[in-house]
Each structure stands twice: as structure tokens, then as C-alpha cells.
N, C-alpha and C positions, 0 to 999 in steps of 0.2 A: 504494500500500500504506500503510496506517495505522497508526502505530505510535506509541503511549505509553510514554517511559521514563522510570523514577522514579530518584532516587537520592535521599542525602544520609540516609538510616537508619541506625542506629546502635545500639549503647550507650549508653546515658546514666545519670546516677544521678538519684535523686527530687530534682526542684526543677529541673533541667536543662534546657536548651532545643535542639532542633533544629529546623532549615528542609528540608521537603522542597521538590524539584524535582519538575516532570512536563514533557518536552519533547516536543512533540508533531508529526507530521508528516506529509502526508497526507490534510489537513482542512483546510477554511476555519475556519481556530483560529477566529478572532474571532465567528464566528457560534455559535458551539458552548456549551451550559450545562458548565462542570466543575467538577468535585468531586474532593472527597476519599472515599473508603468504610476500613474497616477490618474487620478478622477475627481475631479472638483465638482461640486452641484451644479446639475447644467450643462454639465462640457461632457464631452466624449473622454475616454480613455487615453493617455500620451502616454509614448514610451519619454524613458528620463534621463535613463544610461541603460547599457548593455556593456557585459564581458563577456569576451569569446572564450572557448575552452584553453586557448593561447594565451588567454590577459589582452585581447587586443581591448581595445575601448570605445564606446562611443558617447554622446553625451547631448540632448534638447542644448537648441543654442541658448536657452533664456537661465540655464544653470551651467552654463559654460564658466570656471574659472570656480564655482565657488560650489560644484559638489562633486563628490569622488566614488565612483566605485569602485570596489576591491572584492576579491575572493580569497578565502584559505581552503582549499583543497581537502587537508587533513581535517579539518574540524566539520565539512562541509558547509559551509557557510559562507552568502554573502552579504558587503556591508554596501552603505550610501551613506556616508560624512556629507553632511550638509551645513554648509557655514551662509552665515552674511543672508539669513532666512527673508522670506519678503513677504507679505500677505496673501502677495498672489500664488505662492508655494503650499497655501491653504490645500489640503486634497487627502483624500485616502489614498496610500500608497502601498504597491501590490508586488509583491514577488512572482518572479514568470522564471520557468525551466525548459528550455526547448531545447531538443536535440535533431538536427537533418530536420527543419522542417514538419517533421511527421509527429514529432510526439510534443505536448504542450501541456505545463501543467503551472497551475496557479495558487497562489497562497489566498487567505481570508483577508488579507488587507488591512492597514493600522494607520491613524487618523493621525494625523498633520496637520496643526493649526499653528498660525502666524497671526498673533495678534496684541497688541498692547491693551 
């Protein structure tokens, strides 16, 4: 059974930083592309960052510079360092595990708010 769990969302006020967590298990973690996505009320789903099975990276131009994804292999787990937070980073944010296209699996998602 395959299961993504997120934590470490929050509260925060503008300028603030959190790290999510995605612990994963059930999958050969290391082979698997994962990302971050996000969904704010209203809006459609956006991816936020992606790691490739390599560490390549990718990253929403509007968190360019100021969040990071990372992976640890061994622990299974991936993270999003999120610094210099803004309102509009408001969203429930979702861990995604894809491998080839073909198989796709999703976490329960953990709320992100930015607000004073």
C-alpha cells in the first residue's frame, strides 16, 4: 500500500519560513520523480517544484529563488524549504510520486497559510 504523508504546514506571517515533509512508503522512493503541487481556493492545482530521480530540479517561476526542494533517499522523504513566504503562497500543498508517467500517487495534503 502506498502512502504519502505530509506535515510540517502551518501558520506563518509574510516573510516567514517553513519546511514541509513528504514521507513516503510503499514505492521504490529512489526511482520515483517528486514534487510539490499546491491549490489555493479557487484556483486549479500548480505544480511548485519537482525532483527527478537524479536531483534534477525544477521550480513555479513565482517561488523561484526563495523555495527549495530536496530529497533523502535513505529516509524516503521529501522536503520544500520555503522562505520569504507571501500571502499569495496561501494553499494546501500536496505531495505527488510519479514514476514513467504510468504510475501516480498522491498525499492528503497540509495547509499553508500566509498571513499576519
Amino acid at each position: 500500500q502506498v502512502q504519502l504523508v505530509e506535515s510540517g504546514g502551518g501558520l506563518v506571517q509574510p516573510g516567514g519560513s517553513l519546511r514541509l515533509s513528504c514521507a513516503a512508503s510503499g514505492i521504490t522512493f529512489g526511482a520515483y520523480r517528486m514534487a510539490w503541487y499546491r491549490q489555493a481556493p479557487g484556483k486549479e492545482r500548480e505544480l511548485v517544484a519537482g525532483i527527478s530521480s537524479g536531483s534534477y530540479t525544477n521550480y513555479l517561476d513565482s517561488v523561484k529563488g526563495r523555495f527549495t526542494i530536496s530529497r533523502d533517499n535513505a529516509k524516503n522523504t521529501v522536503y520544500l524549504q520555503m522562505n520569504s513566504l507571501k500571502p499569495e503562497d496561501t494553499a494546501v500543498y500536496y505531495c505527488n510520486a510519479e514514476y514513467l508517467s504510468s504510475l501516480n500517487f498522491w498525499g492528503q495534503g497540509t495547509q499553508v497559510t500566509v498571513s499576519s
